[in-house]
N, CA and C atoms as a LAMMPS dump frame, in Angstrom:
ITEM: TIMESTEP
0
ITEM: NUMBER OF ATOMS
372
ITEM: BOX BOUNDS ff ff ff
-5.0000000000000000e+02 5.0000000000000000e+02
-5.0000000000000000e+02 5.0000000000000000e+02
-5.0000000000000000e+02 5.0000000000000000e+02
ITEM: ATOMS id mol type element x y z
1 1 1 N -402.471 -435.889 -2.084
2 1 2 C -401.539 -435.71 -3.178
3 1 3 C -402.323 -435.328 -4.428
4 2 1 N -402.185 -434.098 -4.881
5 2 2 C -402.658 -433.436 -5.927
6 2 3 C -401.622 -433.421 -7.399
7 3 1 N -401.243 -434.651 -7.47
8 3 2 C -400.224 -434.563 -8.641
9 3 3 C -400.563 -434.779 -10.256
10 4 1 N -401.903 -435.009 -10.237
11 4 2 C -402.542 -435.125 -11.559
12 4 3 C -403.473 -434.675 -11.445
13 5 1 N -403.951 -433.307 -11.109
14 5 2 C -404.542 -431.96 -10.863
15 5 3 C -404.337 -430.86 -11.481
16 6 1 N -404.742 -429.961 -12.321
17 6 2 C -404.102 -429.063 -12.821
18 6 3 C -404.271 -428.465 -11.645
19 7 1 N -402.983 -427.382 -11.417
20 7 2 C -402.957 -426.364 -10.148
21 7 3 C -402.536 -424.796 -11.01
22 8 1 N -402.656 -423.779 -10.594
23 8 2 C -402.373 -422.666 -10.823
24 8 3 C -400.936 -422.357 -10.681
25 9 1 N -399.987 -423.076 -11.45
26 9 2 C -398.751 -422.637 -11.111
27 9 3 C -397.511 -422.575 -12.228
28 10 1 N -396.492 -422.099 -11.914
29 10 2 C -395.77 -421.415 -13.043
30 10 3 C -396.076 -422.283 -14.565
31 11 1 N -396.157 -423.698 -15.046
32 11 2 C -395.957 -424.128 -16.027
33 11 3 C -397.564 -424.455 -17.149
34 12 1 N -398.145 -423.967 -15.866
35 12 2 C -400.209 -423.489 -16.38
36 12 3 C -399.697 -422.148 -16.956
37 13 1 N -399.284 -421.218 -15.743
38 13 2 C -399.709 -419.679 -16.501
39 13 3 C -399.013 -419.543 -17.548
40 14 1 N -397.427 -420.447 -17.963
41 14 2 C -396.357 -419.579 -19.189
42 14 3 C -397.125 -420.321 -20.287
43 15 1 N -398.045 -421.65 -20.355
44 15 2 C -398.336 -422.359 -21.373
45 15 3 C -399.652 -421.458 -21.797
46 16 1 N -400.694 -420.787 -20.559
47 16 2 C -401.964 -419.85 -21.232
48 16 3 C -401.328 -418.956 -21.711
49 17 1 N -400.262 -417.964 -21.198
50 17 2 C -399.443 -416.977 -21.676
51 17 3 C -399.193 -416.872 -22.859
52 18 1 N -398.099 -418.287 -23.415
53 18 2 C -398.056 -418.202 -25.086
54 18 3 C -399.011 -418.669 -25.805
55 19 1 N -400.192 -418.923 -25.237
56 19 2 C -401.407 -419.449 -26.384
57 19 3 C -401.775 -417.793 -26.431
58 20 1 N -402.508 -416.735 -25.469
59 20 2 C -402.869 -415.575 -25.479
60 20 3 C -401.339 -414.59 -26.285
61 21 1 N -400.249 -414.38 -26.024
62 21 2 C -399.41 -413.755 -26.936
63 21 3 C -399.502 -413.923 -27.907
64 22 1 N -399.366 -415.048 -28.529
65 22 2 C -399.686 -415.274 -29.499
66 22 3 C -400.715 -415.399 -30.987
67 23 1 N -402.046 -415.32 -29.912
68 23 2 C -403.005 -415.141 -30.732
69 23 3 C -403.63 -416.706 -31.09
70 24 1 N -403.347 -417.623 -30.14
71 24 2 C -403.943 -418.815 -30.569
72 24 3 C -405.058 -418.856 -30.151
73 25 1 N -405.376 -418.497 -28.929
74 25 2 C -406.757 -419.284 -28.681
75 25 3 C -407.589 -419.583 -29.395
76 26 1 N -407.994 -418.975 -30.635
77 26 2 C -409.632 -419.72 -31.568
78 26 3 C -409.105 -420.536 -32.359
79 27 1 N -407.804 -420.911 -31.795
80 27 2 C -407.648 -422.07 -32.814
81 27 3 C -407.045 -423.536 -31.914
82 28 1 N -407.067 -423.072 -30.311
83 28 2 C -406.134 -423.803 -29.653
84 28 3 C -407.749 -424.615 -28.66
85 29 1 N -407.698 -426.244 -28.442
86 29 2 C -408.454 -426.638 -28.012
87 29 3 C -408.06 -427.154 -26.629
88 30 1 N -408.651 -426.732 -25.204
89 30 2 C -407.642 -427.004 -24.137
90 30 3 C -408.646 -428.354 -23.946
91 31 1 N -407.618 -429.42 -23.155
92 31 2 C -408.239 -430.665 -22.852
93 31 3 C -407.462 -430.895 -21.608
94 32 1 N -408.004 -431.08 -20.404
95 32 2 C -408.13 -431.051 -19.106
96 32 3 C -408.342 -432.609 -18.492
97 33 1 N -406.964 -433.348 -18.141
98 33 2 C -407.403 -434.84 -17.427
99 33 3 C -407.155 -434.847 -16.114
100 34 1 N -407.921 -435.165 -14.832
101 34 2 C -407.658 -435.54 -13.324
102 34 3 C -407.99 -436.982 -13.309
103 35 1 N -406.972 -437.435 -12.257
104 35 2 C -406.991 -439.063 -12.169
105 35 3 C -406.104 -439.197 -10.844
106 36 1 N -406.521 -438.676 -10.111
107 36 2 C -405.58 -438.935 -8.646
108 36 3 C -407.007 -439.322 -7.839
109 37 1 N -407.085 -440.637 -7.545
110 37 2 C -407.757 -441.257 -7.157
111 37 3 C -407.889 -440.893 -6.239
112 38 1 N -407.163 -440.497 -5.384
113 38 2 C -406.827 -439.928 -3.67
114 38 3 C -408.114 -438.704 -3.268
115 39 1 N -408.549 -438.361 -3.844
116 39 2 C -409.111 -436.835 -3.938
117 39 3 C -411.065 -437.131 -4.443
118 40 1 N -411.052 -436.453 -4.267
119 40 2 C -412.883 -435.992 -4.699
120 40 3 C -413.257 -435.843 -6.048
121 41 1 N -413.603 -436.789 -6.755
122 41 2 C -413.371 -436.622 -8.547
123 41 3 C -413.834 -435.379 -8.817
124 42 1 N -414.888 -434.959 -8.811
125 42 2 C -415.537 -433.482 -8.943
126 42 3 C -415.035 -432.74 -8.931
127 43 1 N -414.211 -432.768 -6.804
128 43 2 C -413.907 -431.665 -6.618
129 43 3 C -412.016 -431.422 -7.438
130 44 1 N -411.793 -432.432 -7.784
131 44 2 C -410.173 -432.76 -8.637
132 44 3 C -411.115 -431.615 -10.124
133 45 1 N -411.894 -432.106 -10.82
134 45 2 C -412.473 -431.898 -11.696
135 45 3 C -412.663 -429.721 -11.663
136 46 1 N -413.455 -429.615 -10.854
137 46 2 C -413.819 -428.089 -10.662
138 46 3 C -412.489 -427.58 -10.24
139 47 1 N -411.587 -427.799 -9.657
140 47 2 C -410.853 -427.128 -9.055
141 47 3 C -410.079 -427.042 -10.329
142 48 1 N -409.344 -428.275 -11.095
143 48 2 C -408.508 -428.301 -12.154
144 48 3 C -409.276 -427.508 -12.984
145 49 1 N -410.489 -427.491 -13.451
146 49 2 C -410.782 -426.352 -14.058
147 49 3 C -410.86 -424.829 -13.914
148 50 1 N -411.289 -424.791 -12.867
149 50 2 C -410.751 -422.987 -12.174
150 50 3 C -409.509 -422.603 -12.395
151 51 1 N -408.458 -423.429 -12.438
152 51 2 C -406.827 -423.303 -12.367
153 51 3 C -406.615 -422.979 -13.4
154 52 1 N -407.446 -423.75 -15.042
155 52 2 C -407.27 -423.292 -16.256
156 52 3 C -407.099 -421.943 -16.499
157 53 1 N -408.757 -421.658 -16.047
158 53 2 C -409.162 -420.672 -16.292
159 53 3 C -408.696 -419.438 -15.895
160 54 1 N -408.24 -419.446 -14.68
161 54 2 C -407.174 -418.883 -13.99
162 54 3 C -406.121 -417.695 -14.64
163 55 1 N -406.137 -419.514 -15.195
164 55 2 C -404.261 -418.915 -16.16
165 55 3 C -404.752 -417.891 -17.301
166 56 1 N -405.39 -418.188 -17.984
167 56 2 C -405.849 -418.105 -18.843
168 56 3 C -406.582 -416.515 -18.495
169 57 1 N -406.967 -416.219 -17.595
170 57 2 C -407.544 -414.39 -16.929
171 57 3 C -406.432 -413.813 -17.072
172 58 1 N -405.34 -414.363 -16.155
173 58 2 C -403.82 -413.962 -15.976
174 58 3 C -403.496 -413.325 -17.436
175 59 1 N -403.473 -414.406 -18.129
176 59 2 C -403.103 -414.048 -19.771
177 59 3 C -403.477 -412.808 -19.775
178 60 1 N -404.573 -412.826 -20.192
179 60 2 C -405.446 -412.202 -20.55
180 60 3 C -405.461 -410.426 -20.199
181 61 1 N -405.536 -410.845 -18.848
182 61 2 C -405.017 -409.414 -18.213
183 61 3 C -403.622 -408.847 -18.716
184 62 1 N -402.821 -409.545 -19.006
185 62 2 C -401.772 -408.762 -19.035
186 62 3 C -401.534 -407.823 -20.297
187 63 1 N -400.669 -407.003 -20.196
188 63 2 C -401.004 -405.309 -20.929
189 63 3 C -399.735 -405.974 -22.07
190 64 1 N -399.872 -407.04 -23.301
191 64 2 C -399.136 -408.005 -23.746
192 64 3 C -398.586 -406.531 -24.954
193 65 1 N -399.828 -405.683 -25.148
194 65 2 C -398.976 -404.987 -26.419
195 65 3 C -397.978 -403.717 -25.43
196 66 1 N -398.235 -403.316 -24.644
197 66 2 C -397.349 -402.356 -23.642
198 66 3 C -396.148 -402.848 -23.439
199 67 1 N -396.264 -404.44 -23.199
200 67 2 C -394.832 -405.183 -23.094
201 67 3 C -393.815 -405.048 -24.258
202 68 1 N -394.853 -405.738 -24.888
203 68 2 C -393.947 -405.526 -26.533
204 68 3 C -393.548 -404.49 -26.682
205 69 1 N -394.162 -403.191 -26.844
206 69 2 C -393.495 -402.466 -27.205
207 69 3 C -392.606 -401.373 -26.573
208 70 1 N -392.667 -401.757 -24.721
209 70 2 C -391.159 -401.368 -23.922
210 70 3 C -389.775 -402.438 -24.581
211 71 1 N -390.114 -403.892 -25.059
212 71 2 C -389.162 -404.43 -25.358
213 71 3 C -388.659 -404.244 -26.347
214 72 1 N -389.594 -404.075 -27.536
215 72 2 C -388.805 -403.614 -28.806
216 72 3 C -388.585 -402.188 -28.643
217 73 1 N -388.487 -401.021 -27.744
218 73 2 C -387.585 -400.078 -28.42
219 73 3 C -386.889 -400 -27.261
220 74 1 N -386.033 -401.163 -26.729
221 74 2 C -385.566 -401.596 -26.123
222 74 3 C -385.365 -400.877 -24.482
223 75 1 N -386.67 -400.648 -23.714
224 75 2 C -386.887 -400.044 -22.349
225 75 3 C -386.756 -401.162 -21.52
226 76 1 N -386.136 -402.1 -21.074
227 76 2 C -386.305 -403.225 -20.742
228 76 3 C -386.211 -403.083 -18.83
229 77 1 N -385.857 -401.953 -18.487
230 77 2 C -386.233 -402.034 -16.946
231 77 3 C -387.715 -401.686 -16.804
232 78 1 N -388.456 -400.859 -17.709
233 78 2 C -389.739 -400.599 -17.946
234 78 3 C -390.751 -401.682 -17.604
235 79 1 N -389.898 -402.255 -19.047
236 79 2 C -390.486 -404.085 -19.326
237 79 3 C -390.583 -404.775 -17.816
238 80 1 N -389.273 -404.848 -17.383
239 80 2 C -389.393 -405.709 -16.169
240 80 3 C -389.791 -405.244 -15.001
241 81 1 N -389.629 -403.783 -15.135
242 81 2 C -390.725 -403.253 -13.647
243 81 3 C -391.769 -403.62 -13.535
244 82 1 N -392.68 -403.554 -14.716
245 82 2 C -393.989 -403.475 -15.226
246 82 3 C -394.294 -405.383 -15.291
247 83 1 N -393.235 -405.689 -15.265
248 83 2 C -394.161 -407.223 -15.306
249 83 3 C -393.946 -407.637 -13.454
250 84 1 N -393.11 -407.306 -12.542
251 84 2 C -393.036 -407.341 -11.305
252 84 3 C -394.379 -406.671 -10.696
253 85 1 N -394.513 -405.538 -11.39
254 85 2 C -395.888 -404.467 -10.64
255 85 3 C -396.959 -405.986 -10.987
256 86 1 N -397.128 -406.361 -12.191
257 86 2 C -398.239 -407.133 -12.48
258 86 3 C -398.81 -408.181 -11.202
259 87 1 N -398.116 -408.443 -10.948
260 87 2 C -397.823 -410.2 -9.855
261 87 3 C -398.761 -409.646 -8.714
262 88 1 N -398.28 -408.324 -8.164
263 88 2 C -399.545 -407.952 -7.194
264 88 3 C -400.533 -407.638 -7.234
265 89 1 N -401.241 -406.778 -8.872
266 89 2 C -402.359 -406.981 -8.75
267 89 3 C -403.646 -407.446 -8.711
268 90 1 N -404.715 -406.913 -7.839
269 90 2 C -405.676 -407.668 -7.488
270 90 3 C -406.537 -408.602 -8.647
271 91 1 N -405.495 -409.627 -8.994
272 91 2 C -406.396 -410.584 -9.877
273 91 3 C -407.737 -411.382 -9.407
274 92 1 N -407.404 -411.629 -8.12
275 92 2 C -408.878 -412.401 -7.161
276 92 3 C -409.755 -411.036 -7.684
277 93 1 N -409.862 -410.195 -7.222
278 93 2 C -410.981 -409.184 -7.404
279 93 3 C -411.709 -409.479 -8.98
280 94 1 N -410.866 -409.434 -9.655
281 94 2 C -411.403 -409.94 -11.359
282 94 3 C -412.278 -411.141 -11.068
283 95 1 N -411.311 -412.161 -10.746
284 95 2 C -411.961 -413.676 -11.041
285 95 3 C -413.18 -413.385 -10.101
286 96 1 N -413.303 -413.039 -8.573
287 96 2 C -414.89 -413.227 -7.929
288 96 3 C -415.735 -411.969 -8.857
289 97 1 N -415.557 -410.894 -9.607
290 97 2 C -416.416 -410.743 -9.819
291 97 3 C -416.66 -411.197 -11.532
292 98 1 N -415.473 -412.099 -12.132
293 98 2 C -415.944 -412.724 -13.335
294 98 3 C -417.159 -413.837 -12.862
295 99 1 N -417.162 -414.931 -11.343
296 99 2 C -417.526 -415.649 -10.896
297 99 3 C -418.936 -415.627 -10.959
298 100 1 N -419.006 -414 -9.595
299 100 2 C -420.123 -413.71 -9.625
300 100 3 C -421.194 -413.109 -10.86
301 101 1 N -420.628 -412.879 -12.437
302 101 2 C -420.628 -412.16 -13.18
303 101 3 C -421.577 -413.703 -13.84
304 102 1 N -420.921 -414.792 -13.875
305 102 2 C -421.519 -415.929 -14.238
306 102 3 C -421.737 -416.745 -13.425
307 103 1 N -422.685 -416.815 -12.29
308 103 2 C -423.425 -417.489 -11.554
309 103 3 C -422.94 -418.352 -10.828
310 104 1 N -421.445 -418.39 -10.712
311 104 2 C -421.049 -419.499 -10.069
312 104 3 C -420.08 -419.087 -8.816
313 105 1 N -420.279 -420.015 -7.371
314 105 2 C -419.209 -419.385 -6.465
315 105 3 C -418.199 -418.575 -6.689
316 106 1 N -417.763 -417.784 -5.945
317 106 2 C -416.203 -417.117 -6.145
318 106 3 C -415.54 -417.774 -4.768
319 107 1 N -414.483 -417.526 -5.392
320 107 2 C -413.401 -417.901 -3.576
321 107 3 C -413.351 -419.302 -3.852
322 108 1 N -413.101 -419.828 -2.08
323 108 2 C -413.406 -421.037 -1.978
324 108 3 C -414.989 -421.556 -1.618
325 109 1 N -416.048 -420.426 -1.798
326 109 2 C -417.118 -420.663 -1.926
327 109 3 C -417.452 -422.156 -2.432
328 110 1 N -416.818 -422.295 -3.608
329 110 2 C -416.875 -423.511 -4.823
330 110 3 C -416.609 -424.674 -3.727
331 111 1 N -415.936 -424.882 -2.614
332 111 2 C -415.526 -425.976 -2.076
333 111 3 C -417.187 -426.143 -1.48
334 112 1 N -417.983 -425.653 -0.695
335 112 2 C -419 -425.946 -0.196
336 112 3 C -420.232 -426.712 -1.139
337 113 1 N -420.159 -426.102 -2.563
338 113 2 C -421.17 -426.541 -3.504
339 113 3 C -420.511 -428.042 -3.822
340 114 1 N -419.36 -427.937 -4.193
341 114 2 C -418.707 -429.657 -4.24
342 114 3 C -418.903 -431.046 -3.24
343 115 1 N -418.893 -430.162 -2.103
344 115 2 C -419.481 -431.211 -1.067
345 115 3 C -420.839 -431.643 -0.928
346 116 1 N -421.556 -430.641 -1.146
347 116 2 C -423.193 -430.294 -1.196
348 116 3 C -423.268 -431.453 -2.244
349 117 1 N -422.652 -431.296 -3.855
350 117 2 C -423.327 -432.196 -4.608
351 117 3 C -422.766 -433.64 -4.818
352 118 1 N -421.72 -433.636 -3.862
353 118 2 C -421.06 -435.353 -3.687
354 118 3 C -422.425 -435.638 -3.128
355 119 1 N -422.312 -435.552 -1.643
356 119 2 C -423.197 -435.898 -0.636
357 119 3 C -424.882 -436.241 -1.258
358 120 1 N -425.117 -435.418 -2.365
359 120 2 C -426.311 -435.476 -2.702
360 120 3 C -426.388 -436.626 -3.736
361 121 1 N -425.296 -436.822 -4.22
362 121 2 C -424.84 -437.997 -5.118
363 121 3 C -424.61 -439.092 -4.921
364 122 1 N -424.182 -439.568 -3.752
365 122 2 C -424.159 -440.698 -2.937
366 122 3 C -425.345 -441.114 -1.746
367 123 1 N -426.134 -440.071 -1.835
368 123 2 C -427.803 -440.272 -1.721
369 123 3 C -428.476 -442.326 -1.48
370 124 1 N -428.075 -441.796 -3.533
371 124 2 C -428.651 -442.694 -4.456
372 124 3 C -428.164 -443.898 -4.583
């Protein structure tokens, strides 16, 4: 049970969404809690953070002034074609090579290093 996990799903991406529309981020501080005891603290920990970050690419990627301005001169099947086209594209391709771009697994690569450094942690 992953219920105090951040996960990648609709109420992550609309909350990175209006921080990036908007123009908050250098002023918006994200704070990230896991506490589902059930699970791998770390791996609760890395994963809830990938999910952020996630959202937050998603944002990012999206073509926010193209939107705006099919909506304000009011093209709105444009608008909504164009946000349907969005959903399929290859966002994984971004994130493994943002991943690989900064030294850290892509994929579920990340699950193998989590186990690697429990195991090495309970060593001791």
């Amino acid at each position: 049970d992953s219920d105090h996990v951040v996960t990648l799903n609709d109420d992550i991406r609309m909350i990175a969404a209006e921080i990036i529309r908007n123009g908050f981020l250098p002023r918006v501080h994200i704070g990230l809690d896991y506490f589902d005891a059930s699970i791998n603290r770390v791996g609760a920990y890395v994963t809830g953070t990938r999910a952020a970050q996630k959202a937050f690419l998603l944002a990012l990627l999206e073509p926010y002034n193209q939107l705006l301005e099919l909506e304000e001169s009011g093209r709105l099947f444009e608008r909504l074609a164009l946000l349907e086209e969005l959903k399929t594209k290859p966002f994984g391709a971004v994130w493994d090579y943002y991943c690989q771009c900064e030294g850290v697994p892509a994929g579920e690569e990340y699950i193998t290093e989590v186990l690697r450094y429990e195991r090495e942690a309970n060593r001791f």
